[in-house]
C-alpha positions in Angstrom: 34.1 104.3 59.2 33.9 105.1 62.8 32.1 109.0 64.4 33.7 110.4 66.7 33.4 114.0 68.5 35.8 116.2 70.0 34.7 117.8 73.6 34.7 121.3 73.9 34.3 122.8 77.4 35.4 126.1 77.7 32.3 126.5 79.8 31.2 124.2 82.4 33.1 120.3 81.3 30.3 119.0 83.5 27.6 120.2 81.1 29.8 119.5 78.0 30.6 116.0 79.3 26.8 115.5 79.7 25.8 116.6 76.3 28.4 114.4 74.7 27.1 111.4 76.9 24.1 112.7 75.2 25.2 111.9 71.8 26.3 108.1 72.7 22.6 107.4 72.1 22.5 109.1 68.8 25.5 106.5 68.0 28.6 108.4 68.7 31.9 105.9 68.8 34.4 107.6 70.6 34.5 111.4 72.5 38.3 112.7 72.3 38.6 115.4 75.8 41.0 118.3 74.8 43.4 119.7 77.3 46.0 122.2 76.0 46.1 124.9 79.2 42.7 124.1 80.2 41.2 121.9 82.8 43.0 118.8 82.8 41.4 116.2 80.7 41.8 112.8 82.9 39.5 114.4 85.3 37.3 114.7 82.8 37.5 111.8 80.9 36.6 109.8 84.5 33.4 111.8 84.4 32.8 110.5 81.3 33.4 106.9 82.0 31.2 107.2 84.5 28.2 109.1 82.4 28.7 106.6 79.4 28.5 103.0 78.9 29.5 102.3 75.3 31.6 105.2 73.9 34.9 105.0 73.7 37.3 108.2 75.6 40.3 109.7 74.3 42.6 112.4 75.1 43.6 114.4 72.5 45.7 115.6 73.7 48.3 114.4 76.7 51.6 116.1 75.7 54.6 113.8 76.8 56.3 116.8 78.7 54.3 117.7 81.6 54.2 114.3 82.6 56.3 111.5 82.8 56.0 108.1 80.5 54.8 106.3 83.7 52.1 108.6 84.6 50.7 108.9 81.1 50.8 105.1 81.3 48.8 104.8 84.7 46.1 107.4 83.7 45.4 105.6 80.3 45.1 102.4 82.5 43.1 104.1 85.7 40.8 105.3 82.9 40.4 102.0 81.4 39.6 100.2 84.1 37.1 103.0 85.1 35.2 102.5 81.6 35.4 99.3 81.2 38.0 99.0 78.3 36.9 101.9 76.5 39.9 104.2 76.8 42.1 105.7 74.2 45.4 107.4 74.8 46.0 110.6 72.5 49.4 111.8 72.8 51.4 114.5 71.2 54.3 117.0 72.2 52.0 120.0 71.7 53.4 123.3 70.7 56.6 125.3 72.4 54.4 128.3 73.8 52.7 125.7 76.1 55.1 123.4 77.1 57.1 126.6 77.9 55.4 128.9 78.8 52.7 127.1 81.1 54.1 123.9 82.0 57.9 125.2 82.1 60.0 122.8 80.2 62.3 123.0 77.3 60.7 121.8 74.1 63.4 119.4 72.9 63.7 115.9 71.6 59.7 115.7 70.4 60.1 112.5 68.6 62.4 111.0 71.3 59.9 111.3 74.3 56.9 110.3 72.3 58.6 107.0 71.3 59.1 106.7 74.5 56.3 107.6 76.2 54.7 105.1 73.7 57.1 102.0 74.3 57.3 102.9 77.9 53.2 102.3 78.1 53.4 99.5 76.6 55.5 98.1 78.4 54.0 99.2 81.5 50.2 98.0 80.4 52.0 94.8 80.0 53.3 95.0 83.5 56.8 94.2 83.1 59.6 95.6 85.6 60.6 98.6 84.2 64.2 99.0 83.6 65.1 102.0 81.0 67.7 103.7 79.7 66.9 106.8 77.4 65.4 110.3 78.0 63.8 109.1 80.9 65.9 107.0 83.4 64.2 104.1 84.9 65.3 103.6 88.0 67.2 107.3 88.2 70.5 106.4 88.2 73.2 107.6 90.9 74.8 109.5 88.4 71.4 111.7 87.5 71.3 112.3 91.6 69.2 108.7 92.0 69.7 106.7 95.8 67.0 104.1 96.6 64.7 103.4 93.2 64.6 100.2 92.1 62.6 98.8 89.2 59.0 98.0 89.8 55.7 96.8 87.6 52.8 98.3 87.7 50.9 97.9 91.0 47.4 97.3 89.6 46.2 94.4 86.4 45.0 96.5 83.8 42.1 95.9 82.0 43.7 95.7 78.8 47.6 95.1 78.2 47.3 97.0 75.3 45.5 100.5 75.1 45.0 101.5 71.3 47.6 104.9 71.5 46.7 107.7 68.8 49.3 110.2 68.1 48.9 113.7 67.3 51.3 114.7 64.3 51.6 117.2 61.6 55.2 117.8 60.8 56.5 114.9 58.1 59.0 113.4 61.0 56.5 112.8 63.6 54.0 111.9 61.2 56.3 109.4 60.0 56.6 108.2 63.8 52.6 107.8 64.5 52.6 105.8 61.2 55.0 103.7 62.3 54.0 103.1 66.1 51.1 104.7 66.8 47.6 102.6 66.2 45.9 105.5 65.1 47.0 109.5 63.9 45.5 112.3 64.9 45.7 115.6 62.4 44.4 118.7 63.0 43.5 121.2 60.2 43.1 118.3 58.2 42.5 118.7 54.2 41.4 115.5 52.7 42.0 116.8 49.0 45.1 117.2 49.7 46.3 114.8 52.5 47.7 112.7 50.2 50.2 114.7 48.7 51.6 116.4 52.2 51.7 113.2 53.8 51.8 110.7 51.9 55.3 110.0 51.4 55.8 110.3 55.9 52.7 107.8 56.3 53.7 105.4 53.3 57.7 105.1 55.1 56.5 105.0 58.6 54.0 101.8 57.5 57.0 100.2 56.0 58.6 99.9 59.2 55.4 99.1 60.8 54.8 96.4 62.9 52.5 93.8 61.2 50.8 92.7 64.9 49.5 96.9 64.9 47.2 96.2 62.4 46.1 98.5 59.7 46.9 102.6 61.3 43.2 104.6 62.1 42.9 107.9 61.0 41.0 110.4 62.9 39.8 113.5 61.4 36.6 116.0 60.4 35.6 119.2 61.4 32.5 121.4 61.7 29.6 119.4 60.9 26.0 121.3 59.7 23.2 120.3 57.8 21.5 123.0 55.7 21.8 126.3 53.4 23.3 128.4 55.9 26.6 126.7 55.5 29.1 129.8 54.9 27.8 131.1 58.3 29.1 127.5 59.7 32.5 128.0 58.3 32.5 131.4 59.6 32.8 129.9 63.0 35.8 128.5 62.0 37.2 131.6 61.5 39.0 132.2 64.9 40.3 129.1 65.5 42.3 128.7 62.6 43.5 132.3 63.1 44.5 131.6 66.5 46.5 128.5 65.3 47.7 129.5 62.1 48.6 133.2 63.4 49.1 132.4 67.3 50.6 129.2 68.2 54.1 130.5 67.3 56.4 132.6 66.7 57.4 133.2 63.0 58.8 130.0 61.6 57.9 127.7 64.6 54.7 127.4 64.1 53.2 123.7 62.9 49.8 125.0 61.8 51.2 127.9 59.8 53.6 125.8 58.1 50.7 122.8 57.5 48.4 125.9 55.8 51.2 126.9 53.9 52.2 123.7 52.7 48.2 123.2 51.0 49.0 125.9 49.0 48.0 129.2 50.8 51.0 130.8 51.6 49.9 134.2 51.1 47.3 134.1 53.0 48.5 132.3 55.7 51.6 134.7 56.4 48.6 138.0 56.3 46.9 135.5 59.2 50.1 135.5 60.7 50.9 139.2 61.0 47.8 140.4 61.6 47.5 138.1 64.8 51.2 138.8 65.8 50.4 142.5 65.7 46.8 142.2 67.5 44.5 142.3 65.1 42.5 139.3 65.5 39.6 140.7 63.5 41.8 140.9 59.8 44.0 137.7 61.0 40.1 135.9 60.8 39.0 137.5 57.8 42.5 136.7 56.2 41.5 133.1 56.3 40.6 131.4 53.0 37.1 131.0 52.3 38.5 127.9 50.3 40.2 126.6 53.4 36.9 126.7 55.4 35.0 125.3 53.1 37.6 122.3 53.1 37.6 122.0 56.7 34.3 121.5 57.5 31.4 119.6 56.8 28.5 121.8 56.6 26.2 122.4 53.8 23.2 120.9 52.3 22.5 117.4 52.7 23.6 115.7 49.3 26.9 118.1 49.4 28.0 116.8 53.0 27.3 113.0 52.2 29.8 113.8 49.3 32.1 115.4 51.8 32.1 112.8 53.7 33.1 110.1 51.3 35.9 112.5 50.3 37.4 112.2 53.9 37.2 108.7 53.4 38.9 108.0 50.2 41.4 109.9 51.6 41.9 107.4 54.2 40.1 108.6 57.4 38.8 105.7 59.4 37.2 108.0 62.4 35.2 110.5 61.3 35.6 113.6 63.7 32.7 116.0 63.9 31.4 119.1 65.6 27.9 119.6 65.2 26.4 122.5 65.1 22.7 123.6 65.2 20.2 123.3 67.7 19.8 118.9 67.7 23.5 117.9 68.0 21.9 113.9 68.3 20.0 114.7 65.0 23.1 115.5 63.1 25.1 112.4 64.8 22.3 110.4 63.8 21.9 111.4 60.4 26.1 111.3 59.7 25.5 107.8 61.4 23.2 106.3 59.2 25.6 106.7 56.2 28.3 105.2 57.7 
C-alpha cells in the first residue's frame, strides 16, 4: 500500500506546497492538489514539481467542463515533463453548483465527457493526429460554425505516452466508468466497512470490461489521520466538511455526498444535515453528523486502534492510503503510518 496526502491551501498554497514537500522526506508517495473554486491547481502542482524530487502530483480534482479534453491533456503532460514523470491526472465532473455557478456551463452528459476527456488524453499523450467525433468536435466542423482547423498532434514529446488518470466517482454509473477506464478511483467520504456493499457490484462490472493492458485499478482513499487519546476531538474537525458536502453541495436530491451518506445507512441523519445547512444553520447541520460516521472516516486514535484502521482500508481494497495529519509533527505521523506499510 501506497501514502498519499491531499493538499490543503486555503491559506498561502506556497506555504502549503512547502510543507507537503516537507513530508516527501518522511516518505510520502504522491500529494493530490485540490481545486474546486479555489486557486487553480496546475499552478500549483508546477510549484510542486519544482520543490519535490520523488513524489508523485495529482490533481484531484480537474473537472472535464471548464476545460477542454485537449487542455486537460497538455497540462497532465506540461506537468509531467516538469517533474520528471511524476504526474497524475485526477479527473471528475465535480458537482452542478460549480460547474454552474462559477465556471458557467450546463452540467450534462458527466459520463460522456469523462470518457472522453480520458480517451482523448490518451490519445493525445500518444501523439496521434487528433480527428474526433463526439461531445467535443475535433477539428470543429463547418456545421458547429468551424472554417480553418485541421487536425494536429501534439506539438511537444511527452515524457510519458501514458499518464496513470484517476477518476473521481461516487455515483454507481461513473463508478462503474473509473473501474472500467480509469487506472486508479478516487472516493471521497469513503467508508471501508462498507465499500463493499455500495460499490461493489459498479467496480466488479466496470473490471469485467476492463482492459487487461490497465493492469489491476488503484484505489485512493483515507481521511484524518492522528495518533493519540484525544481522538474524538480529531473527528470533530471533520465536522464541517462533511456538513458542507453532505448539506451544501446541492440542492435536495442532487446532491452526490448526501445520497453516498444515506446509502451507508444514515438517512436520518443525513437529511437533519441537509436542512439545517439549507436553512443556515451550519452549527446543528455539524452537530447532526454521526459520531459513527467520523469515527469511520478518519484515522485517529491511539496507536494499536489506527494500525487496525488501517488494515481495514486495505482489505477493503485501498491501494493509496490518503491521509491528513494532524498534530504538531505532520513528518512524524507520515513516518510512523509509513513504517507499517
Amino acid at each position: 500500500m501506497e501514502l498519499s496526502s491531499p493538499l490543503t491551501y486555503a491559506g498561502d498554497p506556497r506555504a502549503a506546497a512547502d510543507r507537503a514537500a516537507a513530508l516527501e522526506s518522511a516518505g510520502l508517495d504522491a500529494v493530490w492538489v485540490s481545486e474546486a473554486y479555489g486557486f487553480d491547481s496546475p499552478t500549483v502542482m508546477g510549484y510542486l514539481a519544482a520543490r519535490t524530487e520523488r513524489m508523485r502530483i495529482g490533481s484531484a480534482i480537474l473537472n472535464v467542463y471548464s476545460r477542454t479534453p485537449a487542455l486537460i491533456a497538455q497540462t497532465a503532460a506540461g506537468l509531467d515533463a516538469l517533474s520528471g514523470g511524476r504526474a497524475l491526472l485526477g479527473v471528475g465532473a465535480s458537482g452542478p453548483q460549480v460547474v454552474e455557478g462559477w465556471h458557467g456551463r450546463r452540467f450534462d452528459r458527466p459520463l460522456g465527457r469523462t470518457r472522453e476527456v480520458i480517451e482523448l488524453s490518451r490519445r493525445i499523450w500518444r501523439r496521434e493526429v487528433i480527428e474526433h467525433r463526439g461531445i467535443t468536435d475535433l477539428p470543429l466542423p463547418p456545421e458547429k460554425g468551424g472554417t480553418l482547423g485541421k487536425p494536429l498532434k501534439l506539438l511537444n514529446h511527452p515524457v510519458r505516452d501514458t499518464i496513470p488518470v484517476y477518476l473521481a466517482a461516487l455515483g454507481p454509473a461513473n463508478v462503474r466508468l473509473a473501474a472500467e477506464i480509469a487506472d486508479g478511483w478516487l472516493p471521497f467520504l469513503y467508508v471501508p466497512e462498507r465499500a463493499a456493499e455500495v460499490w461493489g457490484r459498479s467496480l466488479a462490472e466496470g473490471r469485467a470490461a476492463r482492459d487487461p493492458a490497465l493492469g489491476p485499478l488503484s484505489v485512493v482513499a483515507g481521511g484524518p489521520l492522528a495518533i493519540g487519546d484525544d481522538a474524538e476531538a480529531v473527528r470533530d474537525l471533520m465536522r464541517p466538511t462533511v456538513a458542507l458536502y453532505v448539506g451544501g453541495m446541492g440542492a435536495p436530491g442532487r446532491n452526490f455526498y448526501h445520497d453516498l451518506v444515506c446509502s451507508y445507512g444514515y438517512e436520518s441523519a443525513a437529511a437533519a444535515v441537509q436542512e439545517h445547512y439549507l436553512a443556515g444553520r451550519r452549527k446543528d447541520a455539524e452537530a447532526a453528523v454521526p459520531a459513527e460516521l467520523l469515527e469511520r472516516l478518519c484515522l485517529a486514535g491511539p496507536e494499536g486502534y489506527v494500525r487496525d484502521r488501517v488494515e481495514v482500508f486495505r482489505e477493503a481494497g485501498v491501494t493509496m492510503l490518503d491521509v491528513t495529519p494532524v498534530g504538531p509533527d505532520p513528518a512524524r505521523l507520515i513516518e510512523r503510518v509509513r513504517n507499517w506499510l
